[in-house]
VOFIZA-928599 format. One record per residue (C-alpha): residue number from 1; residue in three letters; x, y, z. Coordinates in steps of 0.02 Angstrom, whole numbers. Example, Ala and Ser with C-alpha at 12.3 -4.5 7.8 and 13.67 -1.06 7.14 Angstrom:
2
1 / ALA / 615 / -225 / 390
2 / SER / 684 / -53 / 357
//
This chain:
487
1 / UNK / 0 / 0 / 0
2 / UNK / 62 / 168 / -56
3 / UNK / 26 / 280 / 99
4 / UNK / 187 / 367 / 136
5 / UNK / 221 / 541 / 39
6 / UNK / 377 / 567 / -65
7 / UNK / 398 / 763 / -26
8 / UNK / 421 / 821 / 140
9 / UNK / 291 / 807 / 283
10 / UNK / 255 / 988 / 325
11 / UNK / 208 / 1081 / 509
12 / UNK / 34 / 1129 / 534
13 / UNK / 18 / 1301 / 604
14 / UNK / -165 / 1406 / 627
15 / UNK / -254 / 1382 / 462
16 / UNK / -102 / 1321 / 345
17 / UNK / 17 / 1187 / 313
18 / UNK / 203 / 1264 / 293
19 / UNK / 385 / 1224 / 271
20 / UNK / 504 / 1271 / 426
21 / UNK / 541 / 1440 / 437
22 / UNK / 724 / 1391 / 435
23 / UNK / 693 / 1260 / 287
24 / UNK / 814 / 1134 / 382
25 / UNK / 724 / 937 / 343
26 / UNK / 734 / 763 / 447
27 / UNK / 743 / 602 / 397
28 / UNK / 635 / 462 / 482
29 / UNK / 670 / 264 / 442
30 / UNK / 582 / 131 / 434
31 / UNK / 658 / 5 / 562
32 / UNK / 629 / -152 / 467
33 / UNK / 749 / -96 / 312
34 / UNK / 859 / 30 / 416
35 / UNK / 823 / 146 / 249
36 / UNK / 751 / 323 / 244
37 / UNK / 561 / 310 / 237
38 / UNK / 520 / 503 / 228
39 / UNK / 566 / 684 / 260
40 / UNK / 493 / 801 / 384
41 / UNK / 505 / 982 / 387
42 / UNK / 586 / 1036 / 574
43 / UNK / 502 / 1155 / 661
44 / UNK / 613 / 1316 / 749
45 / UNK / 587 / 1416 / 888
46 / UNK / 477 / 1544 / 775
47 / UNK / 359 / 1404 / 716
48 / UNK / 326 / 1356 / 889
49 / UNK / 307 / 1545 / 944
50 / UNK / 177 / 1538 / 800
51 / UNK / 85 / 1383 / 831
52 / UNK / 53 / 1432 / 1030
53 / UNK / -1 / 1602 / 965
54 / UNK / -112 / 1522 / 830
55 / UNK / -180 / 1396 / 972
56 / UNK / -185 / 1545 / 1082
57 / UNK / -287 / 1655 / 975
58 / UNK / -425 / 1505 / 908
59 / UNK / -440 / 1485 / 1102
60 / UNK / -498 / 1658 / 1158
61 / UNK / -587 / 1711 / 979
62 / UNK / -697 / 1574 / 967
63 / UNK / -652 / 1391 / 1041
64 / UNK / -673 / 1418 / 1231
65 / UNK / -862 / 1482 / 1170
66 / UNK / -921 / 1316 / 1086
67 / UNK / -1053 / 1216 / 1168
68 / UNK / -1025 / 1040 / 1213
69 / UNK / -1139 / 988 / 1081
70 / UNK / -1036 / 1091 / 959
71 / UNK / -861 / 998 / 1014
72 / UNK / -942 / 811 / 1023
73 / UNK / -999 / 810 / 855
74 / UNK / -853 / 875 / 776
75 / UNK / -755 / 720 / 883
76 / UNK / -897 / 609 / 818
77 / UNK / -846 / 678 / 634
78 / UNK / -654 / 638 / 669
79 / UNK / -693 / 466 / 727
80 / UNK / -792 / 429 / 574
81 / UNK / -641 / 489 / 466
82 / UNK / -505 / 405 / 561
83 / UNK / -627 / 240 / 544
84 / UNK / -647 / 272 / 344
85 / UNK / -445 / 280 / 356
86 / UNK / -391 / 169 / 499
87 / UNK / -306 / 47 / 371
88 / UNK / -212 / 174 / 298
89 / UNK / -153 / 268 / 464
90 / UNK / -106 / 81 / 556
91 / UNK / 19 / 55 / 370
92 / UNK / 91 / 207 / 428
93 / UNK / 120 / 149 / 573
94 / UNK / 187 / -13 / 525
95 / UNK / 332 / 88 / 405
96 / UNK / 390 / 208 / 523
97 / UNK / 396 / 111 / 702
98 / UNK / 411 / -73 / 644
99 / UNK / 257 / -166 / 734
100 / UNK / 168 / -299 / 623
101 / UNK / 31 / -241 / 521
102 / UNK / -90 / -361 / 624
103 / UNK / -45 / -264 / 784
104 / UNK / -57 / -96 / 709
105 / UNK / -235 / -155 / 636
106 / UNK / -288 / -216 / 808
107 / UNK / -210 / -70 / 914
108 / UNK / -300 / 66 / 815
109 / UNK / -464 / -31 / 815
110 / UNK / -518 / 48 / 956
111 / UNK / -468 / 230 / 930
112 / UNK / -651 / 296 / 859
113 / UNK / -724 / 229 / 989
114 / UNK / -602 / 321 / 1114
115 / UNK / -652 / 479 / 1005
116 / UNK / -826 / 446 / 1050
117 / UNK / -818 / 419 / 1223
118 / UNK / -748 / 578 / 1239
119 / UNK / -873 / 668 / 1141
120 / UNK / -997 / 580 / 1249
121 / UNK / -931 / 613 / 1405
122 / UNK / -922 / 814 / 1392
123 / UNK / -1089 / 845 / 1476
124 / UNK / -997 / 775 / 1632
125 / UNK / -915 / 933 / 1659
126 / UNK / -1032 / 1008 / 1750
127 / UNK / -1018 / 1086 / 1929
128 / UNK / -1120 / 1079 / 2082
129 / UNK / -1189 / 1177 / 2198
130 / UNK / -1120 / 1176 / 2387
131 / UNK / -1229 / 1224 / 2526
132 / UNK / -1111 / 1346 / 2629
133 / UNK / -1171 / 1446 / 2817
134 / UNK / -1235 / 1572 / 2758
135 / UNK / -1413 / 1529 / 2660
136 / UNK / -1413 / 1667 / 2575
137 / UNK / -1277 / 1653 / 2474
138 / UNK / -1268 / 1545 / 2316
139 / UNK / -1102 / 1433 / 2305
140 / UNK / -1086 / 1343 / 2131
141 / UNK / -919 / 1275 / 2029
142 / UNK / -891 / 1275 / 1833
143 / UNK / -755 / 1168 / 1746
144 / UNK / -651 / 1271 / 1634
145 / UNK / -546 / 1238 / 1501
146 / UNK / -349 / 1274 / 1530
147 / UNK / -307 / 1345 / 1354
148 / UNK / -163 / 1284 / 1251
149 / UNK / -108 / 1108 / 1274
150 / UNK / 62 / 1062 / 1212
151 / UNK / 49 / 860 / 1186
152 / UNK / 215 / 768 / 1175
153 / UNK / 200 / 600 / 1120
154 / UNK / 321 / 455 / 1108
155 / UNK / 384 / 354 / 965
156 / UNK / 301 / 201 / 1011
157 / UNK / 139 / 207 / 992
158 / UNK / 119 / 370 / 914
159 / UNK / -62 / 354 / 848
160 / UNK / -135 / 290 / 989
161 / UNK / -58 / 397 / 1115
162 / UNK / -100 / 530 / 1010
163 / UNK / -285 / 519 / 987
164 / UNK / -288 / 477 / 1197
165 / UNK / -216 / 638 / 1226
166 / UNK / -313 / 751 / 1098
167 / UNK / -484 / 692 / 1143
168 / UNK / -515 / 744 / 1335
169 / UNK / -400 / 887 / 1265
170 / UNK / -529 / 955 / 1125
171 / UNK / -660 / 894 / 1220
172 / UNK / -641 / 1004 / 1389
173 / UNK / -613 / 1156 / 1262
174 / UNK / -438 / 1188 / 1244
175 / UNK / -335 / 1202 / 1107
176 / UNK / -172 / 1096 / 1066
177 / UNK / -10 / 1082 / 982
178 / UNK / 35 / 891 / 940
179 / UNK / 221 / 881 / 939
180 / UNK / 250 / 709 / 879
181 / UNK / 434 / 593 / 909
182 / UNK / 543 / 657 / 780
183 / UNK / 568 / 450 / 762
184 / UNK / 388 / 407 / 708
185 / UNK / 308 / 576 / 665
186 / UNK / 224 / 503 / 516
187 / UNK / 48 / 446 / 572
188 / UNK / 9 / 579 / 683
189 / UNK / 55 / 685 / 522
190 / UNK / -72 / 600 / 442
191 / UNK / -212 / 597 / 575
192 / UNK / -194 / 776 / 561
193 / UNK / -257 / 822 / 390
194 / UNK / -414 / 741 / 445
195 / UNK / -441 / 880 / 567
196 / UNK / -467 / 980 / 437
197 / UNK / -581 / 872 / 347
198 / UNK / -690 / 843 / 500
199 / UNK / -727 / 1059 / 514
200 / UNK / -602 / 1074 / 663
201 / UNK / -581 / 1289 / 655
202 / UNK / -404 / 1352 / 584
203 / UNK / -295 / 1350 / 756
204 / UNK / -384 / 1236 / 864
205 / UNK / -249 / 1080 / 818
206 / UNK / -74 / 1116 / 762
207 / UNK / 80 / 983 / 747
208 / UNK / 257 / 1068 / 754
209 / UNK / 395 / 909 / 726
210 / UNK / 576 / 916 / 788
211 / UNK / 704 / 860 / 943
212 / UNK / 623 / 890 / 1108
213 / UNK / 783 / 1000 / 1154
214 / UNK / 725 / 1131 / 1050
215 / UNK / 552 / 1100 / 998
216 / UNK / 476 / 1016 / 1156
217 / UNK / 594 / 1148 / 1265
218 / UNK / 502 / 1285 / 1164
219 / UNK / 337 / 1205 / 1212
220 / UNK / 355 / 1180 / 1372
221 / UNK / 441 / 1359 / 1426
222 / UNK / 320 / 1452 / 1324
223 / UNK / 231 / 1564 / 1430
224 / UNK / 56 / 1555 / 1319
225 / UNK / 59 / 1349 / 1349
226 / UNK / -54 / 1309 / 1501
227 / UNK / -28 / 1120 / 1504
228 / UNK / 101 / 980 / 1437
229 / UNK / 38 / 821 / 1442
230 / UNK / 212 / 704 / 1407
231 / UNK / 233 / 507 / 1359
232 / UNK / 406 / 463 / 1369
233 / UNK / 558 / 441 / 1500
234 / UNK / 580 / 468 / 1667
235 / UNK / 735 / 581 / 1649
236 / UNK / 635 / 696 / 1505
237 / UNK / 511 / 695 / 1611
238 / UNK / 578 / 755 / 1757
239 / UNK / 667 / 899 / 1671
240 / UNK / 489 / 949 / 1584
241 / UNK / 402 / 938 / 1766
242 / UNK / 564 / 1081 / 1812
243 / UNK / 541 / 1155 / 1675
244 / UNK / 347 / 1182 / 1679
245 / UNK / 374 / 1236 / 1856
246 / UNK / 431 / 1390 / 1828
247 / UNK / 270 / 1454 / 1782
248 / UNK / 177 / 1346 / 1877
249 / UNK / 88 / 1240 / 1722
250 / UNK / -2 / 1097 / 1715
251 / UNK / 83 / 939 / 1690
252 / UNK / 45 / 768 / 1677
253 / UNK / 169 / 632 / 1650
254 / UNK / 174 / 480 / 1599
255 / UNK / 335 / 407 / 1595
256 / UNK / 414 / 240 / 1630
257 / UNK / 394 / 72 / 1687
258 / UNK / 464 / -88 / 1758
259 / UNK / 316 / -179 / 1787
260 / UNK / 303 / -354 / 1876
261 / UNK / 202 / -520 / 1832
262 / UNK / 180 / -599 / 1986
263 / UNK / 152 / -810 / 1975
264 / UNK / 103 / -904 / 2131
265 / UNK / 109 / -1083 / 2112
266 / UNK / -81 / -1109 / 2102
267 / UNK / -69 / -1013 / 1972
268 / UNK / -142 / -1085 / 1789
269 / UNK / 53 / -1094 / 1721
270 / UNK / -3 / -1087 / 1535
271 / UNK / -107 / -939 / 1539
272 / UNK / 28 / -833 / 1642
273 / UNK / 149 / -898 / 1525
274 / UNK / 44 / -831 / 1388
275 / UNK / 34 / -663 / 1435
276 / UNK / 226 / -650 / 1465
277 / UNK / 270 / -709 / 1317
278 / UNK / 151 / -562 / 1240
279 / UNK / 229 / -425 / 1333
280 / UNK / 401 / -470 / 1249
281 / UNK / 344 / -485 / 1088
282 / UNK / 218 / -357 / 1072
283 / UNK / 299 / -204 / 992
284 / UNK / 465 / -298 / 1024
285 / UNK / 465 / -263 / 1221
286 / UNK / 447 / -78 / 1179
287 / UNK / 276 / -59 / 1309
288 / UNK / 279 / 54 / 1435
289 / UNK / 166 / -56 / 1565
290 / UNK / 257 / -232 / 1467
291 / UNK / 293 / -364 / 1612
292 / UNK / 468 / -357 / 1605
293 / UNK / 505 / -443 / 1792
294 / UNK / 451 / -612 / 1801
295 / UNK / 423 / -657 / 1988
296 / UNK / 389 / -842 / 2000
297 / UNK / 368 / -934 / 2160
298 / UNK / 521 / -1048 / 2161
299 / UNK / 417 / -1220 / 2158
300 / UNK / 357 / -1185 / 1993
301 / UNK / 488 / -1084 / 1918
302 / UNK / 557 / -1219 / 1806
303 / UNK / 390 / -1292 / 1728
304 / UNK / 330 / -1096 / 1683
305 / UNK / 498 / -1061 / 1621
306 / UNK / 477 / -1232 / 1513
307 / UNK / 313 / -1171 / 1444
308 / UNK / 375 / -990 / 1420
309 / UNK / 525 / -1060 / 1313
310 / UNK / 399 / -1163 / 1232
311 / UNK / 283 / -1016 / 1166
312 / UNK / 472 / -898 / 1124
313 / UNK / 526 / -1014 / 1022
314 / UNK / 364 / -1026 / 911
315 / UNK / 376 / -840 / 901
316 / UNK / 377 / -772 / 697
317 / UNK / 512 / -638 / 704
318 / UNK / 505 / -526 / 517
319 / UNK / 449 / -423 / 423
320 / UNK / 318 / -311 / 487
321 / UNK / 211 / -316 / 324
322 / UNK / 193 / -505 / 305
323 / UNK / 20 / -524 / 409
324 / UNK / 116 / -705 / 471
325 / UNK / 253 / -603 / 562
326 / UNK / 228 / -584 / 767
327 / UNK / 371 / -481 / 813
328 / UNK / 454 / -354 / 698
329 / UNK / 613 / -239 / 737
330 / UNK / 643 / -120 / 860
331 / UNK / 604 / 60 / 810
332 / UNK / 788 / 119 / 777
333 / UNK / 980 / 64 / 772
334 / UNK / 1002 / 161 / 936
335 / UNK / 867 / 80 / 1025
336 / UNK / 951 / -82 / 962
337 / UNK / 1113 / -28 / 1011
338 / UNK / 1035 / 1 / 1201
339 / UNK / 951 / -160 / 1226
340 / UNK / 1097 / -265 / 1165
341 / UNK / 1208 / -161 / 1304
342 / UNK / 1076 / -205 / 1435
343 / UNK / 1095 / -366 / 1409
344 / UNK / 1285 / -373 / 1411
345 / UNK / 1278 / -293 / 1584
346 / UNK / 1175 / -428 / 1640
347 / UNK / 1297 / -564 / 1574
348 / UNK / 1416 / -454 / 1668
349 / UNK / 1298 / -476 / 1827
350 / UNK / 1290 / -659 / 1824
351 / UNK / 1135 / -670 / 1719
352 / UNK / 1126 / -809 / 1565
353 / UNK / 1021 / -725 / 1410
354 / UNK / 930 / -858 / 1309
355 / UNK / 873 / -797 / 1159
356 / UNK / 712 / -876 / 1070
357 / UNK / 627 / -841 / 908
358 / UNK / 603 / -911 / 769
359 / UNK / 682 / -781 / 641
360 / UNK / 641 / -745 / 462
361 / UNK / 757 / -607 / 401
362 / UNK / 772 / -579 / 206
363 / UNK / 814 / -461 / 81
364 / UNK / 825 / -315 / 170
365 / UNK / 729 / -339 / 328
366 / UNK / 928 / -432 / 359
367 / UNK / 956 / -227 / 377
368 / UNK / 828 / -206 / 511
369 / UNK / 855 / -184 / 676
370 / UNK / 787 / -344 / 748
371 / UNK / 852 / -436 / 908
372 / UNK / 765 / -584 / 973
373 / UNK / 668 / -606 / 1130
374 / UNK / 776 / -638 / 1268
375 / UNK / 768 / -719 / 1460
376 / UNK / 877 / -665 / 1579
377 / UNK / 907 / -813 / 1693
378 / UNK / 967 / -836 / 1844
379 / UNK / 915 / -647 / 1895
380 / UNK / 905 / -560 / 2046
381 / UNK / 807 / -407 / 2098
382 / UNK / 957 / -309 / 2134
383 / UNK / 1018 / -313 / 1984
384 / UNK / 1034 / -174 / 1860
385 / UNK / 957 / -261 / 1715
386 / UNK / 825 / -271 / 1827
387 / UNK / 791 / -124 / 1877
388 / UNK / 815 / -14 / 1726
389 / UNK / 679 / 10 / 1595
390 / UNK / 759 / -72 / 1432
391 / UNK / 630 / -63 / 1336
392 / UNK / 655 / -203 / 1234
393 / UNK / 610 / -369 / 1227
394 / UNK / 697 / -407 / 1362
395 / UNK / 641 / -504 / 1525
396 / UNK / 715 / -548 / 1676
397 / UNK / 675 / -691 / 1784
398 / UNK / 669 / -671 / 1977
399 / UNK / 605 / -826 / 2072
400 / UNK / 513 / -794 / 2273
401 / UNK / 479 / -893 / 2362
402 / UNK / 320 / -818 / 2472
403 / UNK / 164 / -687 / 2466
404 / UNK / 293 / -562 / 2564
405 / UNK / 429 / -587 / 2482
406 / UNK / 347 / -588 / 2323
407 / UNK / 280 / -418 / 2373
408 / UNK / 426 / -340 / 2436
409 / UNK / 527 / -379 / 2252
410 / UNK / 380 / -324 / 2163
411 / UNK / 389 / -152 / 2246
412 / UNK / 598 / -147 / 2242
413 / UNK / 598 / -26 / 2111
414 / UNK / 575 / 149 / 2065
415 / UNK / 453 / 139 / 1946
416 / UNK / 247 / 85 / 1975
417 / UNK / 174 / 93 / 1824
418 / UNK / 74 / -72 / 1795
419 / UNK / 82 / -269 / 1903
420 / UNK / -1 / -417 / 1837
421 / UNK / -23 / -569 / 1974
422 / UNK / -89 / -740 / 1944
423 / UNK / -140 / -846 / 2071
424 / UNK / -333 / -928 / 2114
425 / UNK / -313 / -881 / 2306
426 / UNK / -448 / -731 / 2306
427 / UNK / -385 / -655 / 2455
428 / UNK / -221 / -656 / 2410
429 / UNK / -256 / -583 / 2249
430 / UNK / -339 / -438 / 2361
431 / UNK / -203 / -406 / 2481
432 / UNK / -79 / -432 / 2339
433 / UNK / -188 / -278 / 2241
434 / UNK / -181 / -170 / 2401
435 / UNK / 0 / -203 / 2427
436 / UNK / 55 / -155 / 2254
437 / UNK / 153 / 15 / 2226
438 / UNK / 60 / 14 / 2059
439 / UNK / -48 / 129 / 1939
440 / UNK / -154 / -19 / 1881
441 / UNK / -153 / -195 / 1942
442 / UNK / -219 / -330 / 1838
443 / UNK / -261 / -511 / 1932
444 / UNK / -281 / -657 / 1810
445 / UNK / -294 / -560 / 1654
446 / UNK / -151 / -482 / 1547
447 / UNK / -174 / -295 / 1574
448 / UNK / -233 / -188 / 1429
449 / UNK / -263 / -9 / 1431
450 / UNK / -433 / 44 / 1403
451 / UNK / -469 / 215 / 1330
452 / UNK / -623 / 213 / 1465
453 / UNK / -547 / 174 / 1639
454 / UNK / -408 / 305 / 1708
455 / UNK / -210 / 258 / 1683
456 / UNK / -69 / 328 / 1765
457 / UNK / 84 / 278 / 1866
458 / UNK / 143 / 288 / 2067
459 / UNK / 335 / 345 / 2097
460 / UNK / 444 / 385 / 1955
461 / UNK / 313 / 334 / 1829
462 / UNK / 195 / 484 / 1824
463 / UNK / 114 / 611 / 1878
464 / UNK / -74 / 637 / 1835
465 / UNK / -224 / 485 / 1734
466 / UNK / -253 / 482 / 1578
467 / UNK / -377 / 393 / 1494
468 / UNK / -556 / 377 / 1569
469 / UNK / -661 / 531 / 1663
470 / UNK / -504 / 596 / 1741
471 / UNK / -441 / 624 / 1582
472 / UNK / -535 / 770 / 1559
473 / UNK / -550 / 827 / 1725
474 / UNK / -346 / 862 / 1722
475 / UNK / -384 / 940 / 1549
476 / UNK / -482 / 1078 / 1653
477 / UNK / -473 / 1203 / 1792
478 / UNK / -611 / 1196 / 1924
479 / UNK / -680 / 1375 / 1981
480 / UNK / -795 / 1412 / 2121
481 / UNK / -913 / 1555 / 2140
482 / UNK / -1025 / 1650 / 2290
483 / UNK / -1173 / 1759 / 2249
484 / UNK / -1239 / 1854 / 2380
485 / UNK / -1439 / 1849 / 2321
486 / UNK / -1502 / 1970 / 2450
487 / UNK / -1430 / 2112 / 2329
//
């Protein structure tokens, strides 16, 4: 399918799409080949001036004054496009960040509905009136919108992040600038001539690309930006939370993770053997919540490592566009070049890597960056490997051998994004839940974000939810008011 453009991807600023005002280009890849897949026009400091301004202005002339009714159907409109075009945009996908057409297919699936549940959901912002002492004086709150949103996505699942942080966005009223990764800016790019399409005013969306030192610095410092809403590392985020705090915005985070799936050993083996074996290979490891600490009770340890190995081998490692590949490459040589260091320093440690797969490199997918799924045996909690997001596919192994001490390795880390735990004791499962220093537990199931139900991370991975009613609640400001009626 032809879907990528052979001139370069231009910014979108207020009503038109432009070249940089400095004219400098980037290339982007497509991971599989390791060749050039497009170029994108960098933005510079004076197109992001110009983007918050256009963002800025849409927001006070007109945007800010819509009704609710006004903003959900022009969300219902965009879902209906990105639906019409959903094959097209998960293609994109596939080219510029490597995951098998299948997954890109399935993951974008449910991205009109997302659209729609937040064009549902505006009449929820409503306030409430508060009896106060004195009964003659009316106290009420309104949910505002905040104004210009910067939104800073990652490079690994660019479309979907994307459309989770645009809806509640539009939807409370504000205005945004999309600032894609200057890895995989290519779908978002896309998604965004369909704004236009759908009757979104001139300013209300705008996409600046370029490094996050100067583009996503620009963003963030900009006095006119009200809220950043970042997907990406702990160390970037932590200098966007400084950053943002010198004028005291709004920021929500939602950085790493080092999440834990926790087998007892009356656990059903197979099906927690299934869902680990999906967290490597989906997107190659490269999942934020992806259980990448295996704690299994030590009785067991050896028959669910058996039927782990078992499911790694079978795995169908490719090219991305063959609808029979599993697990494509990893988004770019340096991201390669990282996770084969990580696992060096865990030979180094004392771990054994075991890599599994069953690889089908060709032509010039033998170009790609591709590394295999890998076990890191013989693993302790301690170690480096195993407490440092890799983002790969990458797992380590860490046997327990009871409920405490199963809880006390979980929670050995700075990071509590996700925890998955499998075991048919329901009370354990309960105090497990409680006990977890974890955004979002999942007990018997794989866990799956839902674009309905709130997501976020404890310590080092995040501040603030996404996803769900909270979304749009952190998209908004939350005033209250006192009339005095006796005048």
């Amino acid at each position: 399918m032809d879907v990528i453009d052979s001139h370069p991807y231009e910014l979108l600023i207020g009503e038109s799409w432009r070249a940089g005002a400095e004219g400098r280009t980037f290339e982007t890849f497509n991971p599989a080949t390791a060749q050039v897949l497009a170029h994108v026009h960098e933005a510079s400091t004076a197109d992001v001036d110009a983007a918050v301004q256009a963002a800025h202005t849409a927001f006070e002339t007109h945007w800010r004054k819509t009704t609710p009714a006004q903003r959900g159907k022009l969300l219902r409109r965009l879902a209906e496009l990105f639906e019409r075009d959903r094959e097209k945009l998960a293609w994109i996908e596939t080219l510029n960040v490597g995951k098998p057409i299948t997954h890109s297919l399935d993951s974008l699936k449910g991205m009109p509905a997302s659209l729609e549940y937040f064009a549902g959901i505006i009449p929820a912002l409503r306030g409430e009136t508060i009896p106060v002492g004195n009964i003659d004086v009316l106290n009420f709150t309104i949910r505002e919108p905040l104004g210009v949103c910067a939104l800073i996505m990652p490079w690994n699942y660019p479309m979907t992040l994307t459309v989770n942080k645009l809806g509640p966005a539009l939807a409370a009223g504000n205005t945004i600038i999309l600032k894609p990764s200057e890895v995989t800016p290519l779908s978002t790019m896309a998604l965004a001539r369909l704004f236009e399409e759908a009757g979104f005013p001139p300013g209300v969306v705008n996409v600046v690309n370029g490094p996050g030192a100067t583009v996503g610095e620009r963003l963030v410092t900009h006095p006119l930006v009200s809220r950043v809403s970042f997907t990406g590392g702990t160390v970037t985020g932590a200098r966007i939370l400084a950053a943002g705090a010198a004028d005291v915005k709004r920021v929500t985070l939602e950085l790493g993770g080092k999440s834990p799936l926790i087998v007892f050993e009356d656990a059903p083996l197979d099906k927690a053997a299934a869902v680990a074996a999906g967290d490597i290979i989906k997107n190659s490891g490269q999942v934020c919540i992806a259980c990448t600490r295996l704690l299994v009770q030590e009785s067991v340890r050896e028959e669910f490592l058996g039927l782990l190995t078992q499911r790694l081998d079978a795995v169908r490692i490719g090219s991305p566009t063959d609808p029979a590949t599993e697990m494509g490459p990893l988004v770019s040589a340096a991201q390669k070049q990282r996770v084969e260091q990580y696992v060096a320093l865990a030979q180094e440690e004392g771990a054994l890597p075991a890599r599994h797969g069953n690889v089908k490199l060709e032509g010039d997918t033998a170009k790609g960056y591709f590394v295999s799924p890998t076990l890191l045996l013989n693993s302790h909690a301690r170690m480096q490997s195993a407490q440092d997001e890799i983002f790969g596919p990458v797992q380590s192994l860490i046997g327990f051998s009871d409920e405490a001490d199963a809880l006390r390795i979980a929670n050995d880390t700075r990071y509590g994004l996700a925890a998955v735990l499998y075991t048919r004791d329901g009370g354990r499962a309960l105090r497990m839940a409680r006990g977890l220093q974890s955004g979002s537990v999942a007990i018997n199931t794989g866990l799956r974000t839902s674009f309905d139900a709130p997501f976020g991370g404890y310590k080092q991975s995040g501040i603030g939810k996404e996803r769900g009613l909270e979304a749009i609640y952190e998209n908004t400001q939350l005033k209250n008011v006192k009339y005095d009626t006796t005048i």
